[in-house]
FIGUTOR-262754 format. One line per 2 residues: number of its first residue (from 1); for each residue x, y, z of N, C-alpha, C, O. Coordinates in Angstrom, 2 decimals, m for minus. Atoms other than C-alpha are relative to their C-alpha. Layout:
N
NUM	X:Y:Z:X:Y:Z:X:Y:Z:X:Y:Z | ...
***
This chain:
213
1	1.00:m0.70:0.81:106.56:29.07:185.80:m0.26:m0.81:m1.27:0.67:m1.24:m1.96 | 0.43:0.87:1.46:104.82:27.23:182.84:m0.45:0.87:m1.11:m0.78:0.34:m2.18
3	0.32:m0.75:1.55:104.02:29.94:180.32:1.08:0.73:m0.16:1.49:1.31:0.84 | m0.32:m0.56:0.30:106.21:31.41:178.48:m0.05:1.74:m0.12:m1.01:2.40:m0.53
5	0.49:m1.43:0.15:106.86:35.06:178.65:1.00:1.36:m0.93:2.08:1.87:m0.63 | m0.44:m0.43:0.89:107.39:37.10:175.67:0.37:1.83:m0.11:m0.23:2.90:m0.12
7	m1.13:m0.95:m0.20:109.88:39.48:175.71:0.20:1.34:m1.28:0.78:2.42:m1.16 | m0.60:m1.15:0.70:109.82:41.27:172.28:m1.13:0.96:0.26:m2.15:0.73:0.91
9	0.53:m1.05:m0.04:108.59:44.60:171.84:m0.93:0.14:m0.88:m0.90:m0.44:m1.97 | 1.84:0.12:0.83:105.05:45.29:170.44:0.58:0.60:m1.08:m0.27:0.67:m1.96
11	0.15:m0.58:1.34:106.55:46.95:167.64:0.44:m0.54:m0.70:0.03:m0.42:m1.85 | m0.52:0.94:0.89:108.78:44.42:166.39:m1.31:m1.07:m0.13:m1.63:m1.47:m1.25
13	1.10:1.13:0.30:105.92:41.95:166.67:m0.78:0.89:m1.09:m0.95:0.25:m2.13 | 0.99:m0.53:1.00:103.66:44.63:164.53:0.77:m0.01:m1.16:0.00:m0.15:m2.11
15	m0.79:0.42:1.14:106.71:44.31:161.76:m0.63:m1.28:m0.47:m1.55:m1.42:m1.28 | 0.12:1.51:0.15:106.57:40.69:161.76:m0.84:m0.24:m0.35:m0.85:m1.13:m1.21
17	1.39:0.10:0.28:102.81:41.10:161.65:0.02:m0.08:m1.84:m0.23:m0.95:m2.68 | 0.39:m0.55:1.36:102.92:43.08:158.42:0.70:m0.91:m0.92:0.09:m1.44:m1.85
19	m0.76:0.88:1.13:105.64:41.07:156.57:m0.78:m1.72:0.12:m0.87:m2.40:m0.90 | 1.01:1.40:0.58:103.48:37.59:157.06:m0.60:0.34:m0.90:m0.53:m0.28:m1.96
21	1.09:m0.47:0.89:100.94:39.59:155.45:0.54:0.06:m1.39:0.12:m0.52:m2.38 | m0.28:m0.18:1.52:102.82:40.69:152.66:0.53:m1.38:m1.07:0.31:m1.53:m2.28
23	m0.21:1.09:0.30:104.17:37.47:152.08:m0.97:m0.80:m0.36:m0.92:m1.43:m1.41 | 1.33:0.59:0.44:100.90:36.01:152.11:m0.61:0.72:m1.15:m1.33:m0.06:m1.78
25	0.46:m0.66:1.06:99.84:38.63:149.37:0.74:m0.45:m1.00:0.20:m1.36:m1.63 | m0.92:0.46:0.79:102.59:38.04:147.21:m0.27:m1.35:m0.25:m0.08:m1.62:m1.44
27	0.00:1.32:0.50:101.95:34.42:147.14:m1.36:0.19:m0.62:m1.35:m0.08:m1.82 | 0.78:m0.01:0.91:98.43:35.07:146.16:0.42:0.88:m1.21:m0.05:0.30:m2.19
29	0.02:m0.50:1.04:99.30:37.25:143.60:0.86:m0.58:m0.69:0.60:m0.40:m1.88 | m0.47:1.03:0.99:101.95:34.73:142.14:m1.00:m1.38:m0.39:m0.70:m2.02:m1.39
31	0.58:0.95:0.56:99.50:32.09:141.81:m1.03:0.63:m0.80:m1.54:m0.06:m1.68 | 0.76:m0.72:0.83:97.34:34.57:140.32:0.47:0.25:m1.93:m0.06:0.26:m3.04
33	m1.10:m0.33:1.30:99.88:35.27:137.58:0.10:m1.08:m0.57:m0.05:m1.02:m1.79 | m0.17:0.99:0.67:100.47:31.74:136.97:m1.39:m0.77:m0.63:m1.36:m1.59:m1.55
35	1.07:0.60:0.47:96.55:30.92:136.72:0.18:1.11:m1.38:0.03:0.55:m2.47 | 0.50:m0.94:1.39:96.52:34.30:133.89:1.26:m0.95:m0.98:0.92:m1.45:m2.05
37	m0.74:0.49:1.16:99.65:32.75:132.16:m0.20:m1.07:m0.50:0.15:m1.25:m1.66 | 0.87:1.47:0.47:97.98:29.24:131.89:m0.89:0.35:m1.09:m0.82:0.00:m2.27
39	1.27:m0.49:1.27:94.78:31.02:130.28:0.67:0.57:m0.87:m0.09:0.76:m1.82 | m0.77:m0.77:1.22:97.01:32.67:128.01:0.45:m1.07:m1.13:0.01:m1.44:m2.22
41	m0.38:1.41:1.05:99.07:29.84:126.77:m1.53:m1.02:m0.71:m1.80:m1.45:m1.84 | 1.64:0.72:0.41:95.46:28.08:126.49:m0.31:1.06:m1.09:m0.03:0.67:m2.22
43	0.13:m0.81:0.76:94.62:30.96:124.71:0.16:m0.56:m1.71:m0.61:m0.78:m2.64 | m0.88:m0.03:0.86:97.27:30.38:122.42:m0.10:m0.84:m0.95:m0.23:m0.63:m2.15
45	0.32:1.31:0.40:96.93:27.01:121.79:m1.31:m0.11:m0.47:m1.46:m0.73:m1.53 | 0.98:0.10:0.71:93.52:27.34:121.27:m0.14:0.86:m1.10:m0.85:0.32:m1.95
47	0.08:m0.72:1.59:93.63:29.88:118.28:0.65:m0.58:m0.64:0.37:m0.75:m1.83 | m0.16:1.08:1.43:95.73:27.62:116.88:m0.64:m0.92:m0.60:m0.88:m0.96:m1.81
49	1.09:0.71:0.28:93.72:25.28:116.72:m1.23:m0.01:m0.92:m1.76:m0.90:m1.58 | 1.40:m0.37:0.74:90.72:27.54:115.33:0.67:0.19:m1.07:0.12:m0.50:m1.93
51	m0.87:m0.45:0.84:93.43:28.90:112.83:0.11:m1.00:m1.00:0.08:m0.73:m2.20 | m0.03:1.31:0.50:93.70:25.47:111.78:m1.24:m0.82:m0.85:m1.27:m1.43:m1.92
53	1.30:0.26:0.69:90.13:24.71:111.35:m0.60:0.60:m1.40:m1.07:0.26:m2.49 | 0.14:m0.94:1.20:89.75:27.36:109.54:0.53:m0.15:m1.66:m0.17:m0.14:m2.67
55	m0.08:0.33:1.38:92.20:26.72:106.65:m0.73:m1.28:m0.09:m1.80:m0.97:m0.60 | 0.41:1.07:0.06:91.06:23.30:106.68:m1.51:0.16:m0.72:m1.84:m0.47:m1.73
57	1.23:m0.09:0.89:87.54:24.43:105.72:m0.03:1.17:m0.73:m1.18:1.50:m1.05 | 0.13:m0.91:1.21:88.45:27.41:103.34:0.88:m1.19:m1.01:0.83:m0.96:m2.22
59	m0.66:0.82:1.39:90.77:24.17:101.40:m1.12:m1.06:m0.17:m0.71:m1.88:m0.99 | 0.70:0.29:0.33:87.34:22.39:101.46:m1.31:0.22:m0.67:m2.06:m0.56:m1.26
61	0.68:m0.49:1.03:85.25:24.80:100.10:0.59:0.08:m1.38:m0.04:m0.56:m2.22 | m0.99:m0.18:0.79:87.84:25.65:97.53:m0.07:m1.51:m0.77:m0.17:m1.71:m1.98
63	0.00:1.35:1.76:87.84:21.83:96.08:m1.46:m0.02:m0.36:m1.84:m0.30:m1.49 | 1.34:0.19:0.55:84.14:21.96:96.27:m0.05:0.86:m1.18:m0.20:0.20:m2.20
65	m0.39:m0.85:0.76:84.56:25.14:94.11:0.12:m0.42:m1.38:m0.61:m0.07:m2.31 | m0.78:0.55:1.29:86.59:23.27:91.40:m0.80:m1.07:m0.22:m0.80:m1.36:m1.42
67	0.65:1.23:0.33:84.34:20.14:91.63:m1.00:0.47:m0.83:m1.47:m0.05:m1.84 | 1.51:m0.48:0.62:81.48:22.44:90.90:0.46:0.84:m1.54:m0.29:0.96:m2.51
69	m0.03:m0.03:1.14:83.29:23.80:88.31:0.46:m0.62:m1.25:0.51:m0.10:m2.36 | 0.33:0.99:0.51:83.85:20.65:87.00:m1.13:m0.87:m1.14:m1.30:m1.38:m2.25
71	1.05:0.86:0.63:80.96:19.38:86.97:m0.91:0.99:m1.18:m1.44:0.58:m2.21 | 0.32:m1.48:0.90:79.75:22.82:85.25:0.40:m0.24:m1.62:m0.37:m0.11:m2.57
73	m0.65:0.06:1.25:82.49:22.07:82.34:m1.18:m1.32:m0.32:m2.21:m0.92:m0.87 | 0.44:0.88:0.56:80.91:18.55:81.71:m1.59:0.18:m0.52:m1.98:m0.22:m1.62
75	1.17:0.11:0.59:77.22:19.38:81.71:0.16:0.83:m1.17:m0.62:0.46:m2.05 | m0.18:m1.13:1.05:78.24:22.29:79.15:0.25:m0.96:m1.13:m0.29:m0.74:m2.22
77	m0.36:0.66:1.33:79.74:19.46:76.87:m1.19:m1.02:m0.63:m1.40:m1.41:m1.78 | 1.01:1.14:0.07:76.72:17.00:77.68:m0.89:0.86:m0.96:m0.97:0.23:m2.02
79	0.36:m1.00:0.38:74.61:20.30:76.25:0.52:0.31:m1.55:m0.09:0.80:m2.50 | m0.90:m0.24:1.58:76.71:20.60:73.18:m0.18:m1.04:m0.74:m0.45:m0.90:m1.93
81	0.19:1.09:0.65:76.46:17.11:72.43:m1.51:m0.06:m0.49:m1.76:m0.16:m1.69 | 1.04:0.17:0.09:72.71:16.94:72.99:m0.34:1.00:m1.43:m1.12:0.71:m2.35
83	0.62:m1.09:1.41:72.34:19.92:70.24:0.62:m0.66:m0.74:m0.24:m1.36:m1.29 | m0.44:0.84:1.07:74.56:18.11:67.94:m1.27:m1.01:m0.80:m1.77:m0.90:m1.92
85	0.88:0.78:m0.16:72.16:15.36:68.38:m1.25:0.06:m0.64:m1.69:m0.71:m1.49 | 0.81:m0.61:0.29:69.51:17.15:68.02:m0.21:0.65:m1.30:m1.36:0.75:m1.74
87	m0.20:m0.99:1.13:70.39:19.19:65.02:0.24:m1.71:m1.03:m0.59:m1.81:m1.93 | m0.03:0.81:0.77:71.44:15.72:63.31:m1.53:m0.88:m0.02:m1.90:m1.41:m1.07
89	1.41:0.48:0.05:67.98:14.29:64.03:m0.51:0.44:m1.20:m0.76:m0.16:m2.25 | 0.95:m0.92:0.71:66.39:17.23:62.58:0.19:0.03:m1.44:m0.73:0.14:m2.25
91	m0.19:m0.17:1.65:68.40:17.30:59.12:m0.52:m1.59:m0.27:m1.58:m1.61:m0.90 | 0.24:1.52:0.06:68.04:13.19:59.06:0.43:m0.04:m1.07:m0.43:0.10:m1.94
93	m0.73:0.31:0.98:70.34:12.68:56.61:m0.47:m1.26:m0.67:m0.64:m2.23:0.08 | 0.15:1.54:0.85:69.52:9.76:53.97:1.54:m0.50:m0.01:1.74:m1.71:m0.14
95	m1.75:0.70:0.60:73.39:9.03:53.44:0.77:0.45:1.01:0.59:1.63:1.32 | m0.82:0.42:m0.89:76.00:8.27:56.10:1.39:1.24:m0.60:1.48:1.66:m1.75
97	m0.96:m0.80:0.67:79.14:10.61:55.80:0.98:m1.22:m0.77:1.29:m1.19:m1.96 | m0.55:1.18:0.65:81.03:7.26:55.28:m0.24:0.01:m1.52:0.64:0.01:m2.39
99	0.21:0.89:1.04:79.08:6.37:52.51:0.61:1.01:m0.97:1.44:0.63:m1.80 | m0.60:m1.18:0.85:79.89:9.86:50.77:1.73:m0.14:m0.12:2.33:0.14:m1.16
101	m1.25:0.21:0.24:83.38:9.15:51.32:0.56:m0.93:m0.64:1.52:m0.52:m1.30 | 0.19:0.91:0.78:83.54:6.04:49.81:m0.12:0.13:m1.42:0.70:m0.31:m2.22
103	0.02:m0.27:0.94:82.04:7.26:47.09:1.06:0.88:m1.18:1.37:0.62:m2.34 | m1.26:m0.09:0.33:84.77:9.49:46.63:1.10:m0.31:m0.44:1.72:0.14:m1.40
105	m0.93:0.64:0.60:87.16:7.44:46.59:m0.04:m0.52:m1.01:0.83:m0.25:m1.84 | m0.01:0.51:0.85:86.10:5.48:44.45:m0.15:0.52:m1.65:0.14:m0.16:m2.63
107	m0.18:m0.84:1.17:85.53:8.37:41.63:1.05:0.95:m0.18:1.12:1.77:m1.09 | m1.45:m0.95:0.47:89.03:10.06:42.14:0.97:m1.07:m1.07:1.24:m2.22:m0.74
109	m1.37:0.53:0.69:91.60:8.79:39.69:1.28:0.05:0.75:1.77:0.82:1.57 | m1.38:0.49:m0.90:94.62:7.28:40.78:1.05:0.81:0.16:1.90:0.52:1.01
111	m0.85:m0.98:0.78:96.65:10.27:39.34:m0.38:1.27:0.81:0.24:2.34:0.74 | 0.49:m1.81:m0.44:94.70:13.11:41.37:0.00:m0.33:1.36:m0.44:m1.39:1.81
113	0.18:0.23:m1.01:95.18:13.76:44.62:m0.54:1.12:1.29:0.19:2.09:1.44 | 1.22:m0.77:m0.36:92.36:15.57:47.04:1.08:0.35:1.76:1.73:m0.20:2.65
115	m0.86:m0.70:m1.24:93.76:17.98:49.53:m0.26:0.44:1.14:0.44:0.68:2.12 | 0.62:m0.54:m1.13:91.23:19.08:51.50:m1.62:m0.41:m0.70:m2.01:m0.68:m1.83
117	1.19:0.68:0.51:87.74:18.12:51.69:m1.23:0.86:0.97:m0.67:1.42:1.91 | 1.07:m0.78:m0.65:84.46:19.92:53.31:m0.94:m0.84:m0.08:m0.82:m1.75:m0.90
119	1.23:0.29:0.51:80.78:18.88:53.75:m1.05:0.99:0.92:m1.17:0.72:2.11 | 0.63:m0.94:m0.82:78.44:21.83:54.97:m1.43:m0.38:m0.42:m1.83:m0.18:m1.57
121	1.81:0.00:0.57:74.42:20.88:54.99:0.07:1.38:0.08:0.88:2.24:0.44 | 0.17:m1.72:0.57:72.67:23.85:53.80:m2.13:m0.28:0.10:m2.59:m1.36:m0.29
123	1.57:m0.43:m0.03:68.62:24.41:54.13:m0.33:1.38:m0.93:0.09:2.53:m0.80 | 0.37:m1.49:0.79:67.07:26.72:51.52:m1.55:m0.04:m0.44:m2.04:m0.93:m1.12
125	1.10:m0.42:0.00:63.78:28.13:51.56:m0.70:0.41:m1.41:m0.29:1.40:m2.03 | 0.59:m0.11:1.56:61.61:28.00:48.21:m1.59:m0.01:0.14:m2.28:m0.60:0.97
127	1.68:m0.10:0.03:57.96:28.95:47.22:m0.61:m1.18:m0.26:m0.02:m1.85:m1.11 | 0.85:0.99:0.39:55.65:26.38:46.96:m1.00:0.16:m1.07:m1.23:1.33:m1.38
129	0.72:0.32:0.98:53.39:25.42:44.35:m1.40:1.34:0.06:m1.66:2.29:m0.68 | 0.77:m0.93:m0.64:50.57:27.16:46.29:0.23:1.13:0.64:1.15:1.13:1.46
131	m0.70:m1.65:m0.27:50.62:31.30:46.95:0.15:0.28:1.54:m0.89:0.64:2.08 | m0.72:m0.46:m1.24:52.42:31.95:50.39:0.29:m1.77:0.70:0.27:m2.04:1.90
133	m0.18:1.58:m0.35:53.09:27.79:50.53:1.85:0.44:0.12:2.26:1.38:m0.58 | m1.04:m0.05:0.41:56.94:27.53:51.15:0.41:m1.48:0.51:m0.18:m2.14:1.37
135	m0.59:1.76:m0.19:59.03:23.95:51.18:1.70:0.22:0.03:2.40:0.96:m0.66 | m1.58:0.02:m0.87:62.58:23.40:52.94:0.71:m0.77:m0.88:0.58:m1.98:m0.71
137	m1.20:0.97:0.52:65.38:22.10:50.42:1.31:m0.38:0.78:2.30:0.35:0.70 | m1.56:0.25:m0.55:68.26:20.44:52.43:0.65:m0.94:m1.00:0.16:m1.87:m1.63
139	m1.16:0.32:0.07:71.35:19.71:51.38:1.35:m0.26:m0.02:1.88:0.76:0.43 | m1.47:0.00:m0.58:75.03:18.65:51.66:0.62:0.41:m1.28:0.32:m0.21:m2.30
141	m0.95:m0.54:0.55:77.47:20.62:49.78:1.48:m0.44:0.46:2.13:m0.22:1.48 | m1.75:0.42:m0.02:80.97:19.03:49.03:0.42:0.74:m0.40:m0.05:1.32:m1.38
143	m0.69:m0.47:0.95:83.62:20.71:48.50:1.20:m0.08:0.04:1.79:0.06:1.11 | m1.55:0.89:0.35:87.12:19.45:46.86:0.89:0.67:m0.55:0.78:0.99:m1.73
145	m1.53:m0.23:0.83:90.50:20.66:46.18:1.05:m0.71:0.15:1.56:m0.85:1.26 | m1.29:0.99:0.47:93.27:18.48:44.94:0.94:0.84:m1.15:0.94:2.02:m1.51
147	m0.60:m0.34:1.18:95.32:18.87:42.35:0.95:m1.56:m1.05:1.73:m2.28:m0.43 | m0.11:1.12:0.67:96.15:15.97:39.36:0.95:0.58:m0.83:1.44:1.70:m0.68
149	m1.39:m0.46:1.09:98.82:15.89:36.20:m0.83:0.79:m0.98:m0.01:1.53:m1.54 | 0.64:m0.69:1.02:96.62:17.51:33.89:m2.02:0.20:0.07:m2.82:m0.42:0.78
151	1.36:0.06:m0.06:93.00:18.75:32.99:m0.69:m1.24:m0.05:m1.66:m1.58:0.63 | 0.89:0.91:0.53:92.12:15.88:31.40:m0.42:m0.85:1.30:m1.62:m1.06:1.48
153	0.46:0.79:m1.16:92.31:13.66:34.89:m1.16:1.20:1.08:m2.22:0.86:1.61 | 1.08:m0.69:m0.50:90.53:16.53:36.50:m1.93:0.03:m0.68:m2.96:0.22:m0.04
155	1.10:0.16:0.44:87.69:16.14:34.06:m0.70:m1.02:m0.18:m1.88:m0.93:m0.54 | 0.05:0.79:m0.30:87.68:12.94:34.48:m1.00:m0.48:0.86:m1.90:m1.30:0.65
157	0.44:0.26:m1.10:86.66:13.13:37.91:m1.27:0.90:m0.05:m2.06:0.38:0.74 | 0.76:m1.49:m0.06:84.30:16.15:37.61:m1.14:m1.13:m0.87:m1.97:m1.51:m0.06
159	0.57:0.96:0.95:82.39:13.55:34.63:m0.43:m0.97:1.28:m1.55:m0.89:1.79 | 0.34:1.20:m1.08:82.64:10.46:37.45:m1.37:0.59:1.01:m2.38:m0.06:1.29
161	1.10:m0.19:m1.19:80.50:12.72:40.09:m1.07:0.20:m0.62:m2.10:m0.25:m0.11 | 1.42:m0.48:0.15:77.91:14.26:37.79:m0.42:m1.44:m0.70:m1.62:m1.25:m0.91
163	0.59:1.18:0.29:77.09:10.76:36.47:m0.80:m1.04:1.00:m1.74:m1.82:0.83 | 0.41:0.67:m1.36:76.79:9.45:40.08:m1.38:1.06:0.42:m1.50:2.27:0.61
165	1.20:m0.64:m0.85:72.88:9.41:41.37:0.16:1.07:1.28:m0.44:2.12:1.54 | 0.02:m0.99:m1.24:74.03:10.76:44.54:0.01:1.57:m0.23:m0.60:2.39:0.45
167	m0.36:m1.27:0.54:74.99:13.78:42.95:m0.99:0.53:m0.39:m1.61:m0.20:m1.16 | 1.05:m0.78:0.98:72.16:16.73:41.88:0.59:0.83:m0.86:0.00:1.37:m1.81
169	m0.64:m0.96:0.32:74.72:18.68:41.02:1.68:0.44:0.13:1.91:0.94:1.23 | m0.99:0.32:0.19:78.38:18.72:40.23:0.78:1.91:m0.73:0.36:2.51:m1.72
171	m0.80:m1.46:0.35:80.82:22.42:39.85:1.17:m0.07:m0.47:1.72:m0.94:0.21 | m1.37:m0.05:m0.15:84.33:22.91:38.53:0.00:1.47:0.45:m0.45:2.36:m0.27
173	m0.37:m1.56:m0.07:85.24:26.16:40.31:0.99:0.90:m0.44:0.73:2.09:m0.62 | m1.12:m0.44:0.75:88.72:26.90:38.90:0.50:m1.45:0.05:0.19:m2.50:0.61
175	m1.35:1.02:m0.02:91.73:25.00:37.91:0.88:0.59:m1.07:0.71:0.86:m2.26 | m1.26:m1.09:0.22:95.10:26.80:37.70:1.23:m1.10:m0.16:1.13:m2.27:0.21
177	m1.42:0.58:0.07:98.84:25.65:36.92:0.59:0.61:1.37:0.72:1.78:1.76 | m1.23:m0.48:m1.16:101.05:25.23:40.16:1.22:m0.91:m0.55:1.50:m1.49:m1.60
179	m1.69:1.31:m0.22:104.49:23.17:40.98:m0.39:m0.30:1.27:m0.95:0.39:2.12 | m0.15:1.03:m0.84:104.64:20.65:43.09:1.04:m0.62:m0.06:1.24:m1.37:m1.01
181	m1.29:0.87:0.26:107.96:19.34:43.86:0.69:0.09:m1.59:0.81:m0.73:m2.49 | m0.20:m0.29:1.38:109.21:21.05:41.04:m0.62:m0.97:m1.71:m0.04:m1.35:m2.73
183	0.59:0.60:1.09:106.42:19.44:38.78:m1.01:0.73:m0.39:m1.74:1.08:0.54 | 1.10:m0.84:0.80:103.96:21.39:36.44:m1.33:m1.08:0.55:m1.44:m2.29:0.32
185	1.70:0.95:m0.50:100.19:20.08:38.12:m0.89:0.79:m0.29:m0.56:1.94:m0.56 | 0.95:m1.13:0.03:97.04:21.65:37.77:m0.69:0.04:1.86:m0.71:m0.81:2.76
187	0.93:m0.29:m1.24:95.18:22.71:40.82:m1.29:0.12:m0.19:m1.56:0.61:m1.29 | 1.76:0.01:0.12:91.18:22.54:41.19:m0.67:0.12:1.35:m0.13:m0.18:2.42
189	0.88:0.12:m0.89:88.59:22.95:43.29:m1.44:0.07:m0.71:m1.91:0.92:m1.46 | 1.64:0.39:0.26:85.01:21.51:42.79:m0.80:m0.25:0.91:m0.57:m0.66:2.05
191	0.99:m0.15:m1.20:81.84:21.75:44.21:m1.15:m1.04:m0.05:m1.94:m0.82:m0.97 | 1.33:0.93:0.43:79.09:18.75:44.47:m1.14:0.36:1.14:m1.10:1.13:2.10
193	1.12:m0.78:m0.92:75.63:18.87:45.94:m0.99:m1.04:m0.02:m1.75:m1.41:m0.92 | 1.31:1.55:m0.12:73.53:15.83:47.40:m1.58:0.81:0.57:m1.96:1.86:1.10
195	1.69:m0.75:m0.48:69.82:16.33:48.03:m0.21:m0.57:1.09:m0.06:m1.76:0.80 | 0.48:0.16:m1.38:68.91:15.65:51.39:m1.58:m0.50:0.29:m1.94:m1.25:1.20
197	1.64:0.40:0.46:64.98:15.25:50.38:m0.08:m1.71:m0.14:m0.72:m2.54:0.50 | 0.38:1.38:0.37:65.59:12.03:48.61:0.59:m1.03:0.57:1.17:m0.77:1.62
199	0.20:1.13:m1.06:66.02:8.66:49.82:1.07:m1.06:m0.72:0.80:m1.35:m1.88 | m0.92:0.84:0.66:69.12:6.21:49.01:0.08:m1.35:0.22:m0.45:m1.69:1.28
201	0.24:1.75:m0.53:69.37:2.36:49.20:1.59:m0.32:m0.92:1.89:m0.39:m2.12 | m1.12:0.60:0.16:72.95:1.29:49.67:0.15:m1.35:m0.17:m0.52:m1.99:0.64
203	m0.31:1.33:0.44:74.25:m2.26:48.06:1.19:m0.65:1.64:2.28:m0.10:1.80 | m0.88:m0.27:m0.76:75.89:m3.76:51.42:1.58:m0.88:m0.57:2.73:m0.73:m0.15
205	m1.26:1.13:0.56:78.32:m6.49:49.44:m0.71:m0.09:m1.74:m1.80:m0.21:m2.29 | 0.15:0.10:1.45:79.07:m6.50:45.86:m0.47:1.05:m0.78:m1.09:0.87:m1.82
207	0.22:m1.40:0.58:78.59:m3.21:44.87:0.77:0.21:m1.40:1.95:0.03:m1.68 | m1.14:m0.36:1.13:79.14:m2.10:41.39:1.02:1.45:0.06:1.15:2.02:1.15
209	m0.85:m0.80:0.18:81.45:0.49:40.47:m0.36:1.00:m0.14:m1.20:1.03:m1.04 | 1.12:m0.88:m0.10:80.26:3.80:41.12:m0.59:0.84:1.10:m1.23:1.88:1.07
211	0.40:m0.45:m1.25:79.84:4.00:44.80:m0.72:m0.97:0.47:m0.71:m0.83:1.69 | 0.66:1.39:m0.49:77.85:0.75:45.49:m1.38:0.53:m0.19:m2.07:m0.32:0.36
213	1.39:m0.66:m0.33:74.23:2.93:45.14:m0.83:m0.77:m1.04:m2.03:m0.55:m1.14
***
């Protein structure tokens, strides 16, 4: 006989049937599981990724941020300067602060010594000649406190400024007895007052004594 002839019982074969089957299910549903746990890990990996991007461009807005407020601070100073600028145009000073200092020096006595020093322009509004005419007085207001060995060097100096052209106008405001290093001094403060209107012509070498004017 050439064919085989099969002996088990139809019901064990319908077992056998079912368990291929299930076996075959089971394997699809493990490769099923392993394709979802792939996309997962992918997942994973990819939000990191975006997570990543992300700070990356909130720490590039963020310097832009600071650049811009940067550049914010500087035009604010460029702005500050320009009015400076502007405002010194407008008074147009005849005389250099230099030169005022200078002058200074050269009318303090050797004996007095200046402690603090100011110079505030000032604009003041006056009637004119003609009825509702008005004309702009500018000028720079010094103002000096030192303190020397006695009045007399204080008057000295107070004499030196109102003699000097630059000067329209020359103040003693007080002058009191202090100590200094346990020494009897006087204290002062005076007030001078250049005109701003008029027009000066500095000596540049060889200046006499006086302020060089």
């Amino acid at each position: 006989m050439n064919g085989m002839i099969d002996l088990m019982p139809q019901r064990c074969r319908e077992t056998l049937g079912r368990r291929r089957r299930v076996r075959g299910w089971v394997g699809v549903y493990g490769a099923m599981i392993l394709l979802v746990g792939a996309a997962y890990w992918g997942a994973i990996s990819g939000q990191g990724v975006v997570e990543d991007e992300v700070l990356r461009m909130v720490s590039e807005r963020e310097e832009r941020l600071n650049r811009n407020e940067e550049v914010q601070a500087l035009l604010a100073e460029k702005r500050e300067l320009e009015r400076v600028i502007r405002r010194y145009n407008k008074l147009a000073w005849p005389i250099r602060v230099s030169e005022v200092i200078d002058i200074l020096g050269t009318l303090t006595p050797d004996a007095v010594t200046l402690r603090s020093m100011s110079m505030t322009p000032r604009e003041v509004r006056k009637r004119g000649q003609v009825q509702g005419e008005e004309r702009i007085e500018s000028m720079l207001i010094i103002e000096l406190e030192g303190i020397g060995p006695s009045d007399n060097e204080v008057a000295v100096m107070v004499s030196g400024l109102e003699s000097h052209p630059v000067f329209s106008k020359v103040s003693l405001d007080f002058t009191r007895s202090t100590e200094v290093d346990e020494l009897d001094v006087r204290e002062f403060r005076m007030t001078g007052v250049i005109d701003l209107n008029a027009r000066y012509e500095f000596v540049a070498s060889g200046a006499p004594e006086g302020g060089g004017l």
